[in-house]
C-alpha positions as CSV (number, residue, x, y, z in Angstrom):
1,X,77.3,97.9,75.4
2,X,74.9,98.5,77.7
3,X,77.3,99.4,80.9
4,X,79.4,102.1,78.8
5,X,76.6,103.9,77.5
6,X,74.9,103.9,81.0
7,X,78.4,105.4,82.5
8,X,78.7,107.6,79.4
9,X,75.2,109.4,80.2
10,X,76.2,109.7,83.9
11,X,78.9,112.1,83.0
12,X,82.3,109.9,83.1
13,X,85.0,110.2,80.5
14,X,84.4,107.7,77.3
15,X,88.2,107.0,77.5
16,X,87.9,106.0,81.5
17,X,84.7,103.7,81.0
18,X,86.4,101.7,78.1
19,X,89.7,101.4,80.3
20,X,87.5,100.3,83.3
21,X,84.7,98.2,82.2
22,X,86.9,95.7,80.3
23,X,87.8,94.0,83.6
24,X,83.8,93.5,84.1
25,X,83.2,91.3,80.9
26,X,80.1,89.6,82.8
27,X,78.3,93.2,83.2
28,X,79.2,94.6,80.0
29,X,75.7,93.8,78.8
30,X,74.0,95.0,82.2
31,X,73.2,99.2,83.0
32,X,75.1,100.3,85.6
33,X,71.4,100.8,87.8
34,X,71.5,96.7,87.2
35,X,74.3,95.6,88.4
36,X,75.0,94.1,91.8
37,X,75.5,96.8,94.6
38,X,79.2,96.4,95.1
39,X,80.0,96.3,91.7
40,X,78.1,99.5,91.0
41,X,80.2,100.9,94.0
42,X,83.3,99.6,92.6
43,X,83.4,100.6,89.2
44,X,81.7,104.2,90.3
45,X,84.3,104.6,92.5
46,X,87.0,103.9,90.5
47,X,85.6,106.4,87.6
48,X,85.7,108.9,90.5
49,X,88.8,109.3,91.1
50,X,89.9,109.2,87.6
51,X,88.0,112.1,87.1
52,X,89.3,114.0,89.8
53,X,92.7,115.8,90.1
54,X,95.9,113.8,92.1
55,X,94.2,114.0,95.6
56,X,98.0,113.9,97.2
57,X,100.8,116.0,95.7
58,X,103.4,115.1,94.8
59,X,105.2,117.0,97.9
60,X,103.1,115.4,100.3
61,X,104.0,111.8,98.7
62,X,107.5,112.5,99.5
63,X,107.1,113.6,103.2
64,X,107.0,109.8,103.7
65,X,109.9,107.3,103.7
66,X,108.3,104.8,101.8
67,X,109.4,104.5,98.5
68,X,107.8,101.1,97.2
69,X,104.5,99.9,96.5
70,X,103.2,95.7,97.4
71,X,101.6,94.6,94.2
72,X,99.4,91.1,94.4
73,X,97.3,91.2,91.7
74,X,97.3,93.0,88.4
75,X,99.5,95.8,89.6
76,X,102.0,92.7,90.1
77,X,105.6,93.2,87.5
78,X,104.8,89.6,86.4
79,X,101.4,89.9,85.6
80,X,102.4,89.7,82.1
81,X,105.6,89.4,79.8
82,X,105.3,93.3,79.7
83,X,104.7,93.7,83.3
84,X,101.4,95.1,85.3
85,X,98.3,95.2,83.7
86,X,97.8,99.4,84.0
87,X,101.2,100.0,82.8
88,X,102.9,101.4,86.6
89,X,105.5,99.3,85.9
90,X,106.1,100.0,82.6
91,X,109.0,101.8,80.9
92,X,112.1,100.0,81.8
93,X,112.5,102.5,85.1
94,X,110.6,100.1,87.6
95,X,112.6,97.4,89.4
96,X,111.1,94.6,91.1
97,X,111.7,91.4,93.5
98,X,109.1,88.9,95.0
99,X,108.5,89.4,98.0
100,X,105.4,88.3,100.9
101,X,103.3,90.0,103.6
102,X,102.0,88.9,107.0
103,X,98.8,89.3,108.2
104,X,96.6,89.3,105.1
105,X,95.1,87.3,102.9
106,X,94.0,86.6,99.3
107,X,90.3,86.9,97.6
108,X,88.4,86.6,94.3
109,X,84.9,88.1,93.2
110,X,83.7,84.6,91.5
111,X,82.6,86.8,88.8
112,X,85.7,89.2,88.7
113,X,89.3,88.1,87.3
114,X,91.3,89.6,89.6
115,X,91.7,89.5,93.4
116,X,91.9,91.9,96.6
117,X,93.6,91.4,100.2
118,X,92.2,91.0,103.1
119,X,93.6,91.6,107.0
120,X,93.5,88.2,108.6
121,X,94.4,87.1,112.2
122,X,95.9,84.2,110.8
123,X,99.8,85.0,112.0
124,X,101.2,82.0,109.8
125,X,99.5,83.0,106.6
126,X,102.0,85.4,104.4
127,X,100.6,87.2,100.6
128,X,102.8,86.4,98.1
129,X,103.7,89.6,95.7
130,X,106.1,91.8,93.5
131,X,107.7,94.9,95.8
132,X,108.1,97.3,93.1
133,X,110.6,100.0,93.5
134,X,111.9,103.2,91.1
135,X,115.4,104.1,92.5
136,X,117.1,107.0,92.7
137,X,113.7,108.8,91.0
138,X,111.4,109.7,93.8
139,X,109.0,112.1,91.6
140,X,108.6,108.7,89.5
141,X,108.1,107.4,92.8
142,X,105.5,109.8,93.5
143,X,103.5,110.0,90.1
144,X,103.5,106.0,90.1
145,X,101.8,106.1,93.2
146,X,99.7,108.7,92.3
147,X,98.3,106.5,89.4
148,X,98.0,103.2,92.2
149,X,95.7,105.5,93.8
150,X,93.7,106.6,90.5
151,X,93.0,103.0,90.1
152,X,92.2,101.5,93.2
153,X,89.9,104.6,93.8
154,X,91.6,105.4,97.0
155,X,91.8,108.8,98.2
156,X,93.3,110.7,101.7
157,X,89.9,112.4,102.1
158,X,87.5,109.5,100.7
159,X,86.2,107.7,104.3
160,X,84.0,105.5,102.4
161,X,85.9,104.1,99.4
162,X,86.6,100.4,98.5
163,X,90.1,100.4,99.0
164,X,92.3,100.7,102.1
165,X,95.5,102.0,101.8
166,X,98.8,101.2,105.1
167,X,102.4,100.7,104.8
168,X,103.6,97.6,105.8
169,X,106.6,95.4,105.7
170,X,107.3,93.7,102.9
171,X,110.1,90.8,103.2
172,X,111.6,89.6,99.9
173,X,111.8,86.3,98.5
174,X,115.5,84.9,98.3
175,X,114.7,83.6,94.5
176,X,112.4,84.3,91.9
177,X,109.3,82.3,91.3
178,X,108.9,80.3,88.8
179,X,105.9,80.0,85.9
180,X,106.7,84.1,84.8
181,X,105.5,85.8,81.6
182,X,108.4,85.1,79.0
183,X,109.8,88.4,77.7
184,X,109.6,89.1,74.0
185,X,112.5,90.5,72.5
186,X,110.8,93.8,71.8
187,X,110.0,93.9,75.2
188,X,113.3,94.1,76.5
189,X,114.0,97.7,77.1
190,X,110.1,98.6,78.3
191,X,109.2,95.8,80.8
192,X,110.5,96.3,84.7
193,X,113.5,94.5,85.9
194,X,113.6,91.7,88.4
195,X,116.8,92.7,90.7
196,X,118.0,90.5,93.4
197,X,116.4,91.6,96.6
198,X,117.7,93.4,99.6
199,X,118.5,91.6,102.7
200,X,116.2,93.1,104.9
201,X,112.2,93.8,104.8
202,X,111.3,96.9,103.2
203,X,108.2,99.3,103.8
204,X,105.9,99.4,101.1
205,X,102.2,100.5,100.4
206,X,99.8,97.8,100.0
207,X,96.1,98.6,99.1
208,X,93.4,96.1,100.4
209,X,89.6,95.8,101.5
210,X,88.0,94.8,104.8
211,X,85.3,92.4,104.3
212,X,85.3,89.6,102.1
213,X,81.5,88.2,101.5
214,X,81.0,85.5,99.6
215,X,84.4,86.1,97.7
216,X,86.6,83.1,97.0
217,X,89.8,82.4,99.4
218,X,92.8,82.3,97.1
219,X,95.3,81.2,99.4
220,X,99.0,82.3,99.3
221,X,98.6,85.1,97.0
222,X,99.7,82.9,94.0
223,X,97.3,85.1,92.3
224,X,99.3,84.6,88.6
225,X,98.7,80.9,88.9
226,X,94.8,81.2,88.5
227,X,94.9,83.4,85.1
């Protein structure tokens, strides 16, 4: 493939590219120098910070009170019957609830399977996600995080870089959704657990971009409905 030896002979690790360049099956073919600016930014980006070291300790992590993450896409604990797509939530240590955000909103790269929020000044409009959660282990807490940031490419001291990364309230949903991933039976003991959620909003981290050009609006954030 042309876009893992072209990432290869830039200096990246063979293991990263194969991880990274299976969610770009339309570019697999392409050389990195080929492919459309943002995706050549992206997937650049994301090899960057998995070559570097943590870029926040674990000690800083925890100076914060915010101990959950707001998944929407792939990162979600019902992406699949095992859970997220990177394995965060893997492990049978990750509990989870649905839950929704205000103030952002949902896009799609029409040549890209998975989405990314967007700030909107749309009041009404809410994201619809997983609130993931690792109780009573914050050093899990922090390493989980640690890895969200490894694969959004987001970094304390990266100005530039495609992701955004806030705390913001997170209010869970009552019930869970229906149409989820059916557990297999050898799943059981690995995939995260859906617990019933608390009664008020919680602060969670959400990772998002800021400008959306000619991306496709998704709408709710009923991302799992669309793969």
């Amino acid at each position: 493939m042309a876009l893992k030896k072209s990432l290869c002979t830039l200096g990246f690790d063979e293991d990263d590219v194969q991880d990274v360049i299976g969610d770009y099956k339309d570019f697999q073919n392409q050389d990195i120098s080929k492919c459309p600016q943002k995706i050549t930014i992206e997937i650049i980006g994301i090899l960057s910070a998995a070559a570097q070291p943590a870029s926040e300790s674990v000690e800083t992590i925890l100076k914060s009170p915010v101990r959950a993450i707001f998944a929407y896409g792939t990162l979600r604990a019902d992406y699949s019957s095992k859970g997220d797509k990177w394995g965060v939530t893997h492990g049978g240590t990750c509990t989870w609830t649905h839950a929704t955000v205000s103030g952002f909103e949902l896009y799609q790269e029409p040549n890209l399977y998975y989405p990314f929020a967007t700030r909107s000044d749309k009041k009404d409009i809410k994201l619809v996600g997983t609130l993931l959660q690792w109780p009573s282990d914050d050093k899990l807490f922090a390493e989980k995080l640690s890895k969200c940031n490894q694969i959004e490419g987001w970094s304390p001291n990266l100005k530039h870089g495609l992701y955004k990364r806030e705390v913001i309230l997170a209010t869970p949903i009552p019930t869970p959704l229906k149409n989820l991933p059916k557990k297999k039976a050898d799943e059981t003991n690995n995939r995260p657990k859906f617990k019933p959620p608390p009664p008020k909003p919680v602060k969670a981290y959400i990772y998002y971009q800021v400008g959306i050009g000619l991306c496709l609006f998704v709408g709710l954030g009923m991302f799992l409905l669309r793969v």
